[in-house]
C-alpha positions as CSV (number, residue, x, y, z in Angstrom):
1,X,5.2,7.3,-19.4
2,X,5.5,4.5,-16.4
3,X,6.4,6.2,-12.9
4,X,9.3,5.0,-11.0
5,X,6.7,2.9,-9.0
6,X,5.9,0.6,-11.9
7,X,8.8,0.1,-13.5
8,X,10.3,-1.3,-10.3
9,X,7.1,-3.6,-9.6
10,X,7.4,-4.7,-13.5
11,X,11.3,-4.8,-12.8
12,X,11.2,-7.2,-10.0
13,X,7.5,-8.7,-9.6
14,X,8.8,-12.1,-10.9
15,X,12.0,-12.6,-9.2
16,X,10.1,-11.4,-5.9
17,X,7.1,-14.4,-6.7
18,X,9.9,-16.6,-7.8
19,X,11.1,-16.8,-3.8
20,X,7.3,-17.3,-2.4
21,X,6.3,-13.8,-2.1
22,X,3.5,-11.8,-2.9
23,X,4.3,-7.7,-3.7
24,X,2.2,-5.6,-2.4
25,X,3.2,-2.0,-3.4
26,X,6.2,-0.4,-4.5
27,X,6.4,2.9,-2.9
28,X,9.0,5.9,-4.3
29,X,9.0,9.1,-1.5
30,X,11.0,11.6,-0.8
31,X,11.1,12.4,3.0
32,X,13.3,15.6,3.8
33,X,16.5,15.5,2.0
34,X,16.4,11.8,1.7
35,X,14.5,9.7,-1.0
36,X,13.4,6.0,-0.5
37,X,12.3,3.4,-2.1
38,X,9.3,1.4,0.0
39,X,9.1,-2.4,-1.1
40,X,6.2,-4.1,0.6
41,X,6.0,-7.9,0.2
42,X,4.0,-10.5,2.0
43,X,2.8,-14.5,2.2
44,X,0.2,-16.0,4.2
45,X,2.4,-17.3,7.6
46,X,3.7,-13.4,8.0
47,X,7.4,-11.7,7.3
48,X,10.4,-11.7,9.3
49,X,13.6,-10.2,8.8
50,X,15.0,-12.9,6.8
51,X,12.3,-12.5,4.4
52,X,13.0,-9.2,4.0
53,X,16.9,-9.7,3.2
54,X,16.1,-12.6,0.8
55,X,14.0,-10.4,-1.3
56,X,16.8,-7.4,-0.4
57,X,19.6,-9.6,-2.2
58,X,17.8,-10.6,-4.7
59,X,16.8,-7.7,-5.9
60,X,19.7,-4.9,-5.2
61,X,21.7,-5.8,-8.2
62,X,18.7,-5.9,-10.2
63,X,17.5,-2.0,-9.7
64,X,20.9,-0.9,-9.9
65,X,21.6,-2.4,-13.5
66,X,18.5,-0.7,-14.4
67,X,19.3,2.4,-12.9
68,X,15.7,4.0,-12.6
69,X,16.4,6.3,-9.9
70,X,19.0,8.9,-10.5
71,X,19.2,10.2,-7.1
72,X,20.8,8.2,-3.9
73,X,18.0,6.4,-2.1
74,X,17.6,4.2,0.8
75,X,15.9,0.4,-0.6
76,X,13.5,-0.7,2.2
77,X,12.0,-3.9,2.4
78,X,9.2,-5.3,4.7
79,X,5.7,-6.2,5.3
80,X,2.9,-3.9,4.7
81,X,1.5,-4.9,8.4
82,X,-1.9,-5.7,9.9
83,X,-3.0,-1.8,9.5
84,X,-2.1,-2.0,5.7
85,X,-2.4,1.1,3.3
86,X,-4.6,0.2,0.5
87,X,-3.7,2.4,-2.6
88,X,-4.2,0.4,-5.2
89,X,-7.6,-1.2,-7.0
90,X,-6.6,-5.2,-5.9
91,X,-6.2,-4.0,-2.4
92,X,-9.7,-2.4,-1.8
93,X,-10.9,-5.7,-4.7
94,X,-9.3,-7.9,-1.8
95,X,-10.5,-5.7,1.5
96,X,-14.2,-5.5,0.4
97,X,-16.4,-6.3,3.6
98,X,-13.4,-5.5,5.7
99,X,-13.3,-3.0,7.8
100,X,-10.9,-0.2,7.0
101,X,-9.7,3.5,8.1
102,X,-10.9,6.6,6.0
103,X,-8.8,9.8,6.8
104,X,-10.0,12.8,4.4
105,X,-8.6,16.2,3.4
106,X,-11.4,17.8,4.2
107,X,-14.2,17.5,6.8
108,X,-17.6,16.1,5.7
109,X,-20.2,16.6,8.2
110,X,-17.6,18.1,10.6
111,X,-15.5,14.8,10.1
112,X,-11.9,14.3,8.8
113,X,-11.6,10.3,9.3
114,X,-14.5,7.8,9.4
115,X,-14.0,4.1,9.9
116,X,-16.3,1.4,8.8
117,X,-16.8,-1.7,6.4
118,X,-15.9,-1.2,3.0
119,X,-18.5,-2.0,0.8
120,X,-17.8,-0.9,-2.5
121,X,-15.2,1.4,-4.6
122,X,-14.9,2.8,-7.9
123,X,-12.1,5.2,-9.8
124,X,-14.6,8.0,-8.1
125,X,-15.8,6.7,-4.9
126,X,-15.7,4.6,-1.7
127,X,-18.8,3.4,-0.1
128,X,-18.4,2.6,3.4
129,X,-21.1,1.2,6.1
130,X,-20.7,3.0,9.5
131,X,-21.2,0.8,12.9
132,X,-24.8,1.8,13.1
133,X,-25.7,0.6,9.6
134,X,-25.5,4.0,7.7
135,X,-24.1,4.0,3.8
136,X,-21.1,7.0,3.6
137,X,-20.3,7.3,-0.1
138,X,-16.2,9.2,0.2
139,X,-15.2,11.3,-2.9
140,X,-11.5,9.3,-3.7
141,X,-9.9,12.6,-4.3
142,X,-10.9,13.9,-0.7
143,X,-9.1,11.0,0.9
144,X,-5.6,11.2,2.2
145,X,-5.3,7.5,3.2
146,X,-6.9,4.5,4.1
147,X,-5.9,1.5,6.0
148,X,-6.9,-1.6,7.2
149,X,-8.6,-1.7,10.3
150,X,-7.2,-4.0,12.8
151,X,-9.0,-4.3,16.0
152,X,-6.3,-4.1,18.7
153,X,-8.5,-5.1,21.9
């Protein structure tokens, strides 16, 4: 059975392409009594807000007819940023040789996060080269995020 998360992207993946956009991840949480739901949309020159309430509009009327979600949630729209999660197989596909953020559940070699460029992945594993040239390979199901590394200096 298809989570929440899919059936959304399947639900409104056209209509969202139809005004110019790319989607990037559909994201269903629940954050203390309050549930959300995380749409993440992008195009080459950048969002802005109006981006943001174009896709909004367009796609409100759409979930609600559907009526996926049972419980009262909050519909956010926006970009996934510079520092972008990757979750999903296109986005380490599209990130490989980028340099990306590894945080972990639980220390290897005394280390919870490592940082380097991302060489390969599989369902299993990440492999990620370190700054002074050294191959990490990351168990998946030890990592609690990673993100795009954006170099801030």
């Amino acid at each position: 059975m298809a989570s929440i998360e899919e059936k959304v992207q399947d639900l409104i993946q056209l209509k969202i392409e139809d005004l110019g956009y790319k989607l990037y991840d559909v994201q269903y949480v629940k954050e203390g009594k309050d549930y959300f739901l995380r749409v993440y949309i992008d195009k080459p020159q950048g969002i802005d807000l109006d981006d943001c309430e174009k896709v909004n509009d367009a796609i409100s009327n759409e979930l609600d007819k559907a009526n996926y979600i049972k419980e009262m949630y909050f519909l956010e729209i926006s970009s996934p940023g510079i520092e972008r999660t990757l979750r999903k197989e296109n986005h380490f596909q599209e990130n490989i040789g980028n340099k990306i953020d590894i945080k972990l559940f639980k220390p290897i070699e005394g280390k919870k996060e490592y940082q380097g460029l991302l060489k390969s992945f599989d369902k299993e594993k990440i492999e990620v080269e370190e700054q002074e040239g050294k191959i990490i390979e990351l168990d998946r199901k030890n990592i609690s995020l990673v993100k795009l590394h954006y170099d801030w200096d």
